[in-house]
N, C-alpha and C positions, 0 to 999 in steps of 0.2 A: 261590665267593668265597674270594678270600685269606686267610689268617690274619692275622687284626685282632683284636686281644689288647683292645681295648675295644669292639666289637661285642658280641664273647662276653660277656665281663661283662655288660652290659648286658643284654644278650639272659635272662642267668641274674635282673640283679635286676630284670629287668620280670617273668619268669615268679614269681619269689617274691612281689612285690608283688600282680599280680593275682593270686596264687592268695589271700593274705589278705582284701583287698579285694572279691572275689567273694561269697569266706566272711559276710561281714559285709551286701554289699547287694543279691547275689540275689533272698535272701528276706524283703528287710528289710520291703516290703509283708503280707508274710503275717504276719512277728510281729508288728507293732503291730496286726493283727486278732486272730490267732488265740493269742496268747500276753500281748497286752498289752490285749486285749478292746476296742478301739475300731470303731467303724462309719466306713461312706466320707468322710461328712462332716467328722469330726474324724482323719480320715488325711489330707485335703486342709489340713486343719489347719498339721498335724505339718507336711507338704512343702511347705507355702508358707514358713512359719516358718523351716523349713531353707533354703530359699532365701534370703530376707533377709539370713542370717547369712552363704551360703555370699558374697553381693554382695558383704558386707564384707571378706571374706576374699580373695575376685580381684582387689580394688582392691587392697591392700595386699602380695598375693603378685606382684602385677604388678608394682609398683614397684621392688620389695623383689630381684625375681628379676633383674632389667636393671638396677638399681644397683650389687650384691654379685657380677655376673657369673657366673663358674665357681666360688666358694668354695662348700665344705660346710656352711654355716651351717642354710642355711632347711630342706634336707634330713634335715639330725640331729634338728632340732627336728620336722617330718612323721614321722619313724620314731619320735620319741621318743612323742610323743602315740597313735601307732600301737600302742604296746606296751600302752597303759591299755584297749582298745577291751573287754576280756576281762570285767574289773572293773567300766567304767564303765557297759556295756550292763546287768550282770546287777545291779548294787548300787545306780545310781546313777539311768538313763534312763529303764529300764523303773517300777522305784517312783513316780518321781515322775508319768510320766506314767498310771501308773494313780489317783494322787491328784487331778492338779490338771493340766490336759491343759495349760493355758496355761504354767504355769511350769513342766513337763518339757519342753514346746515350746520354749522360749526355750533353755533349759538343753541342750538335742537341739542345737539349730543352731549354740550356740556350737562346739562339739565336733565336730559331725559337718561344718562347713563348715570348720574348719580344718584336718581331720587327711584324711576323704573326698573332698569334694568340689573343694574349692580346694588340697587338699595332692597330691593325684592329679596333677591341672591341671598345679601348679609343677612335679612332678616326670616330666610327661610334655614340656613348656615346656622344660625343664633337658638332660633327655636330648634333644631337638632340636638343642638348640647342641653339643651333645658330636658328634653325626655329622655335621654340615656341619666341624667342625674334626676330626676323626677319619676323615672320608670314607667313611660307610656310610651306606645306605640307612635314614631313621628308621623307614621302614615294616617293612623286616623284622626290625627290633630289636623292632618292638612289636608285631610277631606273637607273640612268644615270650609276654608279656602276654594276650593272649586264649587260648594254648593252658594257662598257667596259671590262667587263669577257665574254660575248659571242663572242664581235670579238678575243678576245686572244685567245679562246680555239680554235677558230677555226683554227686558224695558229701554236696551240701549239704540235698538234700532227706531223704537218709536219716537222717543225724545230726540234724536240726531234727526229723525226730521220735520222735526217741529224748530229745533235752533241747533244747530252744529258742537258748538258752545257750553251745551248745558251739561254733557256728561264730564268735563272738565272742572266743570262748577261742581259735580255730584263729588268727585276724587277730592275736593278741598273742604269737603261737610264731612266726609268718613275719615279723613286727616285729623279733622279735630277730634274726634270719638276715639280717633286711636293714639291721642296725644294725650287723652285722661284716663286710658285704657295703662298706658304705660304706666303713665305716673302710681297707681293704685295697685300693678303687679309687685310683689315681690318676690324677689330673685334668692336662687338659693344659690351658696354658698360653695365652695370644691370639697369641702369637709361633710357638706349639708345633702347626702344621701339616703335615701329613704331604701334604697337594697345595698347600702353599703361599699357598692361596686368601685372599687380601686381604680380600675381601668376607666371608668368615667369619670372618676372623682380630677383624674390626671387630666382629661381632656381639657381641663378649665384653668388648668396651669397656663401662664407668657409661655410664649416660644422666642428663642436666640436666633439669631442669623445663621448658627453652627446647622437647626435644623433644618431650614429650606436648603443650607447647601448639602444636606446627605441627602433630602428628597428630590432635589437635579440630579442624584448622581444614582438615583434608585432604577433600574430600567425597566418595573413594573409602571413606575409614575411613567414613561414616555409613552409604553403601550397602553395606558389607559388616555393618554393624551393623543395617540393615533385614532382611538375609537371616537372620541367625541370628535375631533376636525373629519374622520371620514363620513359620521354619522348622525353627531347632535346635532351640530352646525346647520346643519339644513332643517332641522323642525322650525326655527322661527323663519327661515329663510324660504321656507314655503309657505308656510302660515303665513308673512307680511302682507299677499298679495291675493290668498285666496278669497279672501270677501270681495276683492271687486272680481274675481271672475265668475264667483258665485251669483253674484247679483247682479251681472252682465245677462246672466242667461233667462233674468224675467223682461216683461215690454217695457218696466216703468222703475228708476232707479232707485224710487220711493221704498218700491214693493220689494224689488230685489234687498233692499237694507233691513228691512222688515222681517223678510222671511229670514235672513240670515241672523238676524237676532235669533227668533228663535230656534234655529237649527242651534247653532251656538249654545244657546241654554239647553236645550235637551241632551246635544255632546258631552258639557257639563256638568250635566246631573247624571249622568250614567258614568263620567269620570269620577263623580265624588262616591258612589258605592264602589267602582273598584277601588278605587284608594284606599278605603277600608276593607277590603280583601285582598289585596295586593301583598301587607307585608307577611301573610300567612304563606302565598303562593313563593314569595323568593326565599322564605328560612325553608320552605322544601327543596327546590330545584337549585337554590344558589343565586349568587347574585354575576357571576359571569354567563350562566345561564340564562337569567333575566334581561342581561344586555344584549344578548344574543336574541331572544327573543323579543326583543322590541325593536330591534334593527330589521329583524325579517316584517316583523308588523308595520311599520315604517315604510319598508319596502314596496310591503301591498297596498298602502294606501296612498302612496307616492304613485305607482304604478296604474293601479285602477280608474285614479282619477284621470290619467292621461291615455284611456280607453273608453271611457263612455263621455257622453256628450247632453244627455240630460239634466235639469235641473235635479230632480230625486233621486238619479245613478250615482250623479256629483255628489249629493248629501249625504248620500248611506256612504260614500268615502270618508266622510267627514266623522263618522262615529264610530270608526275603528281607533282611532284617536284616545277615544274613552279608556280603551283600556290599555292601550301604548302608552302614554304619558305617567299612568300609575306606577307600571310597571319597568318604566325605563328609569324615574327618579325616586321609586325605594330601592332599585339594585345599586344603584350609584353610591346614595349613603354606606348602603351595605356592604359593597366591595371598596368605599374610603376604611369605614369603619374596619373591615376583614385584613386589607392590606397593606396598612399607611397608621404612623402614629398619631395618636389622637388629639394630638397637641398643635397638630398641625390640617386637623381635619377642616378649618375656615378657607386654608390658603390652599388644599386637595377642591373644596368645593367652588370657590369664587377661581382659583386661577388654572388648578387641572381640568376643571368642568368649564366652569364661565366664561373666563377668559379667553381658551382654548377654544369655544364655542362661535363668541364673539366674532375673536380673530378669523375663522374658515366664515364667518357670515360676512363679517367685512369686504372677504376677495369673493365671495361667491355672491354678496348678494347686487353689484351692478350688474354681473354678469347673467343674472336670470331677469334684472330687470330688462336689460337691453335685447335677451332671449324670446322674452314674452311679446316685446315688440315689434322682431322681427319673424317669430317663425309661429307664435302662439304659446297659449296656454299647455293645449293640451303634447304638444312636443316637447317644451320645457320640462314637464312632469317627468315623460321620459328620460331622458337625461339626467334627474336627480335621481328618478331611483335605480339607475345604472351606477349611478356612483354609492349610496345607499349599498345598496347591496354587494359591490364590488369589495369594499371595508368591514361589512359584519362578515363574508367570509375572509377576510385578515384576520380579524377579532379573533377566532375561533383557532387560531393556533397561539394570538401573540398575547392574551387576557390572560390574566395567572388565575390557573385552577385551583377549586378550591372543596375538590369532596368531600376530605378527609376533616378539614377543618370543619366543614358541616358537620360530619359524623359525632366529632368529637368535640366541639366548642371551642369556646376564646381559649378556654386553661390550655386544652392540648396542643397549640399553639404554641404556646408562651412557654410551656416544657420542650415542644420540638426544637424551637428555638436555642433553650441553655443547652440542650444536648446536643446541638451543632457545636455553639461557640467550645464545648468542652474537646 
């Protein structure tokens, strides 16, 4: 690749970011157990709660991100909250929810769905528009982003046990790096295209209220909004809880956090090379294809882990992941970007993906916490990937195809387009 002076950058503040971000939600299952003393049911608690709040926070970072365009605003604000993470965990979230699980619940979600969960979202949403007008691949800007989470995790289970605390402290030291990191990027322009590209140039325009009500009434947006509550929803809401079953299955909970770091960073770094082959694989097959194929991947790794009963069986589960996760959020961009106007691709990403995500984690996730309580891990699993799988084949009639538009690119499109409306 050529020298592209905001690749790089980017490339540096996705690695800073997730390496804090790691820091902080790795192991964030294990501390509200093991350091904040709660059991599964009132963990399902905690993640539902955080969803509710993170819902509010996509609806608003959606707007907010397609109104204010390319400005620093929303950004500074995500870094700035970024900086407290250090403080708030150790002075403020952990206390309360050892007092009164309900109001450190509430108090957890405000926080962690504006600064984690929906602050992540906007600033992955943000860097999207900067490479369609910059003309780099988002995918291998946001590799650089999971090789930053593989080296954290790697160090994350060793420092959690030594103080609970300190990876919290790490997310508020990479806060600041990325708050001089902004400061020092400059932003291009809707005019300021380096391939000239119309169609991106547009992305960077405000959007009206006129546009989110033709996108409710688009009935491509519902069915891409069936596939993420039948099928994205459950990646975090499985992921919440698998490090403590993982780490359940060594003698010492030490080792169990330990090992699970490093499982974690090797998952990681085998996601950050598909990431950068990922967006080659979906401009072949399509990006409804790609959603398709990472719902069946999902599937099996949902499935699998709720058939073997080994510590190493469990882990090779854990690294199909690697290449799921690549491949299910470049097709995502790619079928915003293919079938939705661009204008409104922040409020496609935070509220047709995130939001939509959130919300099925919200209802689903006390229900696997109180799952895992009652009948186990490994039945639980089952049961998600019945459902998993039950919706990628939905997907597979209700996702709007898109060969032709492969064959033929954006123009052909945008002619098949006038030659309807004529």
């Amino acid at each position: 690749m050529k020298w592209n002076r905001s690749y790089w950058g980017f490339c540096l503040f996705f690695f800073v970011h997730y390496f804090g971000f790691s820091s902080v939600m790795s192991l964030f299952g294990i501390w509200l157990g093991q350091a904040v003393g709660l059991d599964g049911t009132e963990k399902g608690i905690v993640f539902a709660i955080n969803s509710l709040g993170t819902l509010c926070f996509h609806l608003l970072y959606g707007y907010i991100s397609d109104k204010i365009g390319l400005r620093k605003h929303l950004l500074a604000i995500i870094i700035g909250l970024l900086v407290l993470a250090g403080p708030y965990f150790q002075f403020v979230y952990g206390p309360l929810l050892h007092s009164n699980i309900w109001l450190g619940a509430l108090a957890g979600s405000i926080y962690m769905g504006a600064t984690f969960s929906s602050g992540n979202a906007a600033m992955e949403s943000f860097i999207e528009k900067i490479s369609r007008l910059r003309a780099f691949e988002y995918g291998k800007a946001r590799m650089f982003g999971s090789l930053g989470w593989a080296v954290a995790t790697f160090f994350a289970g060793q420092t959690f046990n030594l103080n609970p605390n300190w990876n919290f402290w790490i997310c508020t030291c990479t806060a600041t790096i990325l708050a001089f990191l902004l400061f020092r990027t400059k932003l291009p322009i809707a005019t300021d295209t380096e391939e000239g590209n119309e169609a991106s140039a547009k992305s960077s325009e405000p959007i009206r209220f006129t546009d989110i009500k033709r996108l409710a009434q688009n009935p491509k947006f519902w069915a891409f909004v069936m596939y993420i509550v039948g099928v994205m929803c459950l990646v975090p809401v499985y992921d919440q809880q698998f490090p403590v079953y993982f780490s359940s299955l060594f003698e010492s909970s030490g080792t169990g956090n330990r090992m699970y770091g490093y499982l974690n960073s090797v998952q990681v770094f085998a996601e950050a090379l598909c990431m950068f082959l990922a967006p080659a694989l979906i401009n072949k097959i399509g990006p409804k294809r790609g959603l398709l194929l990472g719902g069946m991947l999902m599937f099996i790794r949902i499935f699998v882990s709720g058939i073997v009963d080994g510590p190493l069986e469990v882990g090779a589960t854990k690294l199909i992941q690697a290449f799921e996760l690549p491949v299910m959020l470049i097709s995502i961009f790619k079928y915003i970007r293919m079938h939705f106007d661009l204008r409104v691709s922040s409020t496609m990403y935070l509220v047709g993906y995130q939001f939509t995500g959130a919300l099925g984690g919200s209802v689903m996730s006390p229900i696997a916490g109180r799952l895992y309580d009652n009948i186990g891990f490994s039945h639980t699993y089952l049961w998600m990937a019945g459902y998993v799988l039950l919706f990628t084949l939905i997907a597979v009639f209700t996702l709007s195809d898109n060969v032709k538009e492969l064959a033929q690119g954006i123009l052909y499109r945008a002619s098949s387009e006038t030659v309807t409306k004529r």
